[in-house]
C-alpha positions in Angstrom: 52.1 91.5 -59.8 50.1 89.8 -62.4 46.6 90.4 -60.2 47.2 93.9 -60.0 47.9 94.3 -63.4 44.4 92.3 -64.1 42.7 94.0 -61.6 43.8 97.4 -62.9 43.1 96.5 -66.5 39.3 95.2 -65.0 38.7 98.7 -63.0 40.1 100.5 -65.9 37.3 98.6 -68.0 34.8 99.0 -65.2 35.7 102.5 -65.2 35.3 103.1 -69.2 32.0 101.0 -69.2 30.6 103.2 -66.6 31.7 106.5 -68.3 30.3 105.2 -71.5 26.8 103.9 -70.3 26.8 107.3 -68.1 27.2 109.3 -71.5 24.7 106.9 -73.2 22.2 107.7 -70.9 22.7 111.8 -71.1 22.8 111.3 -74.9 19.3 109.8 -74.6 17.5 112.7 -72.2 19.6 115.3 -74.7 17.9 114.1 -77.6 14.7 113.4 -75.6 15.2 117.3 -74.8 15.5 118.4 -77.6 13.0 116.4 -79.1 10.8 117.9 -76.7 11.8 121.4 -77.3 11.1 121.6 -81.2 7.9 120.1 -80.7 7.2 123.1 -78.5 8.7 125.8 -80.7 7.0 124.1 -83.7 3.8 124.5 -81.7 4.1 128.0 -80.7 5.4 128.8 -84.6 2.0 127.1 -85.4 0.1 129.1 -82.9 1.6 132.3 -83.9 0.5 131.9 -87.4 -2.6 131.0 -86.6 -3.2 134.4 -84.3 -1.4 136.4 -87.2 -4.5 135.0 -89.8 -6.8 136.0 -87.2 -5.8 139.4 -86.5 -5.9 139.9 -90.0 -9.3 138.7 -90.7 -10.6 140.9 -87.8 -7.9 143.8 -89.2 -9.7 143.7 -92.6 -13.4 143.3 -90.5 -12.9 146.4 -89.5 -11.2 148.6 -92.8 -14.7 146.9 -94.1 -16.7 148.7 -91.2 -14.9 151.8 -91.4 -15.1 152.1 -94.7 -19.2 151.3 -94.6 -19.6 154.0 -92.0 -17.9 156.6 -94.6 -19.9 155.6 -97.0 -22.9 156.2 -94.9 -22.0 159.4 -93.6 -20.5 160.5 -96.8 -17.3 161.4 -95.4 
């Protein structure tokens, strides 16, 4: 009776040991995930701006063109 009870208590410890190296290891790639994932969103947000400041540059390129062409034509 005394084995069993050791070797329960040793599988039950085998057991937890596993569960907690298993939930170690999907703590790790979560929080490589998600590492991974703001660096893209940060990126994109970065991109975005960037595209926003050049549609504007070529936005006000163009008011400045119109606005030469009334001149011109006196419009």
């Amino acid at each position: 009776m005394y084995y069993t009870q050791c070797d329960a208590f040793i599988s039950n410890s085998l057991v937890f040991y596993i569960c907690v190296s298993v939930l170690d290891k999907m703590k790790m790639e979560l929080r490589k995930k998600m590492e991974k994932d703001i660096k893209d969103f940060q990126e994109q947000l970065r991109r975005d701006e960037d595209d926003y400041y050049f549609r504007q540059l070529d936005a006000e390129k163009v008011v400045q063109q119109l606005n030469m062409v009334r001149y011109q034509t006196g419009i």
